[in-house]
C-alpha positions as CSV (number, residue, x, y, z in Angstrom):
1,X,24.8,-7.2,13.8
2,X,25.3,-10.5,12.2
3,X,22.9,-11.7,8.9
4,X,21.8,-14.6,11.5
5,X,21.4,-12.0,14.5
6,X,19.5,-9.5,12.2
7,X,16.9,-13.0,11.3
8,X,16.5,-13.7,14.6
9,X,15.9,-10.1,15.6
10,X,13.4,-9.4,13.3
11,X,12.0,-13.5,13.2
12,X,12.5,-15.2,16.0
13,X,14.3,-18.5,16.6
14,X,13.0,-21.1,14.0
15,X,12.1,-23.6,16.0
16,X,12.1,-26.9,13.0
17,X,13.1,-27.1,9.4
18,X,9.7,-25.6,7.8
19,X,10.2,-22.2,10.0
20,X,14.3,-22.3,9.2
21,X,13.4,-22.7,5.6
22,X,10.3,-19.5,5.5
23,X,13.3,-17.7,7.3
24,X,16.0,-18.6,4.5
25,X,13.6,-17.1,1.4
26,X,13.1,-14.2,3.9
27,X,16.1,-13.1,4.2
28,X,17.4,-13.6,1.1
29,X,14.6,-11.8,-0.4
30,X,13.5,-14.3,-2.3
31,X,9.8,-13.4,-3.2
32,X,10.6,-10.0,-4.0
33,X,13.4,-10.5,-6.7
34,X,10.6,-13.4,-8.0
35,X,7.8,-10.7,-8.7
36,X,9.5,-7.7,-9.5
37,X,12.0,-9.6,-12.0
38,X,8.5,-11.5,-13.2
39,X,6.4,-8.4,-13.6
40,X,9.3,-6.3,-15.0
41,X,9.5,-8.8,-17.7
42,X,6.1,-9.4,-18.3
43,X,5.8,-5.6,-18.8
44,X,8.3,-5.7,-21.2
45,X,7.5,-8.4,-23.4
46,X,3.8,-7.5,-23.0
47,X,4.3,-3.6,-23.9
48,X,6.4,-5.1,-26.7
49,X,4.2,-7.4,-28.0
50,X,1.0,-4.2,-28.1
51,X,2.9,-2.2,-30.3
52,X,2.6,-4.7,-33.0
53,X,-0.1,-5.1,-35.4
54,X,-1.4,-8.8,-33.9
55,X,-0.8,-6.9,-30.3
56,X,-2.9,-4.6,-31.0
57,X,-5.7,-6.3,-32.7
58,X,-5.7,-8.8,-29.9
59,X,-6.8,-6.2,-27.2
60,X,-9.0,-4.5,-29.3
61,X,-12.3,-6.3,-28.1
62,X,-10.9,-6.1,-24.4
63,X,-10.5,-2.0,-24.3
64,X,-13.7,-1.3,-26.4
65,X,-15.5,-3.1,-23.9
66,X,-13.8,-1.5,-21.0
67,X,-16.0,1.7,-19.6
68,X,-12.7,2.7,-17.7
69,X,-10.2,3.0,-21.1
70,X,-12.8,2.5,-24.3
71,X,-12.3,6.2,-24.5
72,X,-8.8,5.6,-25.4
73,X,-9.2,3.8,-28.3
74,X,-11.9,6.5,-29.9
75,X,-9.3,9.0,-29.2
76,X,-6.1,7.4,-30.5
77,X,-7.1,4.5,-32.8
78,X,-6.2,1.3,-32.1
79,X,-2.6,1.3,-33.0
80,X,-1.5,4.2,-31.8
81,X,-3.6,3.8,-29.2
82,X,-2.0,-0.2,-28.1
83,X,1.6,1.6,-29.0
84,X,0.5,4.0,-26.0
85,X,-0.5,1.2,-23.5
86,X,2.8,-0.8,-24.2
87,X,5.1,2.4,-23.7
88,X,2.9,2.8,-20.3
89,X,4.1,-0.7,-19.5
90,X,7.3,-0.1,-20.7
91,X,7.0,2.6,-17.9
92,X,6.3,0.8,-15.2
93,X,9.1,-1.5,-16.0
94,X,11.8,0.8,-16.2
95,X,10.7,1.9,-13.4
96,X,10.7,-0.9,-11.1
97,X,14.4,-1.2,-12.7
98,X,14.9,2.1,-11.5
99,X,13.4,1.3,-8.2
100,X,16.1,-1.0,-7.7
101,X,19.0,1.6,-7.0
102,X,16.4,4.7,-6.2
103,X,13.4,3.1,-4.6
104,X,11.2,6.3,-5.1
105,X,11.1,5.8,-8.7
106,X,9.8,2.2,-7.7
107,X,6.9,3.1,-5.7
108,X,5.8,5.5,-8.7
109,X,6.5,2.0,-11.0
110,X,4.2,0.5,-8.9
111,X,1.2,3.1,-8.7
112,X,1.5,3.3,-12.5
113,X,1.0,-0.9,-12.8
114,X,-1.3,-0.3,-9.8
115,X,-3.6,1.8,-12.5
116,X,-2.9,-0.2,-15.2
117,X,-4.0,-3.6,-13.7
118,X,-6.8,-2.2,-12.2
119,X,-8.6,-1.0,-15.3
120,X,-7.5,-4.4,-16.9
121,X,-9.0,-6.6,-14.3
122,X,-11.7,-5.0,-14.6
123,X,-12.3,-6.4,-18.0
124,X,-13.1,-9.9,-16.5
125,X,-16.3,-8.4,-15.8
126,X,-16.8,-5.8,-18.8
127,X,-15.6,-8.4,-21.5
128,X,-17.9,-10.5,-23.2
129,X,-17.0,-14.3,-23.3
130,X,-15.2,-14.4,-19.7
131,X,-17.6,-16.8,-18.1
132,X,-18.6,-20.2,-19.8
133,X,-21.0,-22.6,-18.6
134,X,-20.4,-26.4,-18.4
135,X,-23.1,-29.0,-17.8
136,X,-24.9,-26.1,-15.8
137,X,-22.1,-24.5,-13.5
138,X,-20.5,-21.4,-14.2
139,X,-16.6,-21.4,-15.1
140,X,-13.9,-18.5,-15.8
141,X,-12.9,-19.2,-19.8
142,X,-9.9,-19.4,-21.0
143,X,-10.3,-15.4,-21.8
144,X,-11.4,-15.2,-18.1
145,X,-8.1,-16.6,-16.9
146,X,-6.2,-15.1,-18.9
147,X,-7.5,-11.6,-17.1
148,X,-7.2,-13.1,-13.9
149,X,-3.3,-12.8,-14.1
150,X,-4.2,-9.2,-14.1
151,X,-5.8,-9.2,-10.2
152,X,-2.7,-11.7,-9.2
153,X,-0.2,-8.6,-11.4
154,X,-2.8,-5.7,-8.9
155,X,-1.3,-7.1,-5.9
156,X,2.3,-8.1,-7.0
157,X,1.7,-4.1,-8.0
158,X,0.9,-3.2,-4.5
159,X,3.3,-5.0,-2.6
160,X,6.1,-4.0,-4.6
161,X,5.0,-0.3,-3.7
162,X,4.5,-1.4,-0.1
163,X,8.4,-2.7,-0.9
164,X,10.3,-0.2,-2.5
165,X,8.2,2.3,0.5
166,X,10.3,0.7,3.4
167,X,13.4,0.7,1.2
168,X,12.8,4.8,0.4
169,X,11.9,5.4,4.0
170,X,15.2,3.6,5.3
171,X,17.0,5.8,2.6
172,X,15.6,9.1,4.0
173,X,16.6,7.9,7.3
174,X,20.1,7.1,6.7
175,X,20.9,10.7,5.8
């Protein structure tokens, strides 16, 4: 079967130029290669950037607030204990690589983000100075929004296990 027999298999017939064109980035996979290449570089650069002194000191009032992680910083410090959290994204990263060629080692990529972006996003409510108020009504701040990525980098974490799942599962069925 054809690339255009396979789309219209699993699509349809698009019937204008707005369905033709959701069909195109479909099949060429298009919003997956945009958020795993996206979060695998964000891990890296982000994991990087915690195992430096600045890195560390940033996060510092985000994890002490944090009921789900605090703990972590009482045990390891706070440099040792960032270095930690940036070798966990590391992790997830190399594993989504990974993922790539054995998609097994993606979905564990993505329940290790999954954890990881859950106990962040968290922090939007745990972390003082999230919400400001403006002439009366109640905004995210800047802090806020910059957590916020973490709910949007929850279910890019999801749907890249949900992802690499199908690929794995057509694997095993191939053999």
């Amino acid at each position: 079967m054809n690339t255009l027999e396979q789309s219209v298999v699993s699509h349809g017939q698009p019937k204008n130029k707005l369905t033709e064109l959701a069909t195109w980035i479909d099949d060429r996979n298009i919003p997956f290669l945009v958020i795993s290449i996206g979060l695998i570089v964000m891990l890296f650069w982000a994991g990087t950037y915690k195992m430096t002194a600045p890195g560390a000191d940033g996060i510092v009032p985000l994890v002490s607030n944090s009921p789900l992680i605090s703990w972590h910083f009482k045990l390891f410090g706070p440099y040792l204990g960032s270095d930690l959290i940036g070798l966990t994204e590391w992790l997830a990263a190399i594993l989504f690589v990974t993922g790539y060629i054995k998609p097994k080692a993606g979905i564990v990529g993505g329940f290790v983000a999954t954890l990881m972006f859950f106990t962040t996003s968290t922090m939007i409510i745990t972390t003082p100075g999230t919400i400001t108020v403006v002439h009366g009504m109640k905004y995210m701040s800047f802090l806020g929004l910059f957590l916020f990525k973490d709910v949007i980098s929850l279910g890019a974490s999801l749907y890249l296990i949900s992802y690499f799942g199908r690929k794995a599962i057509l694997a095993e069925n191939k053999n």
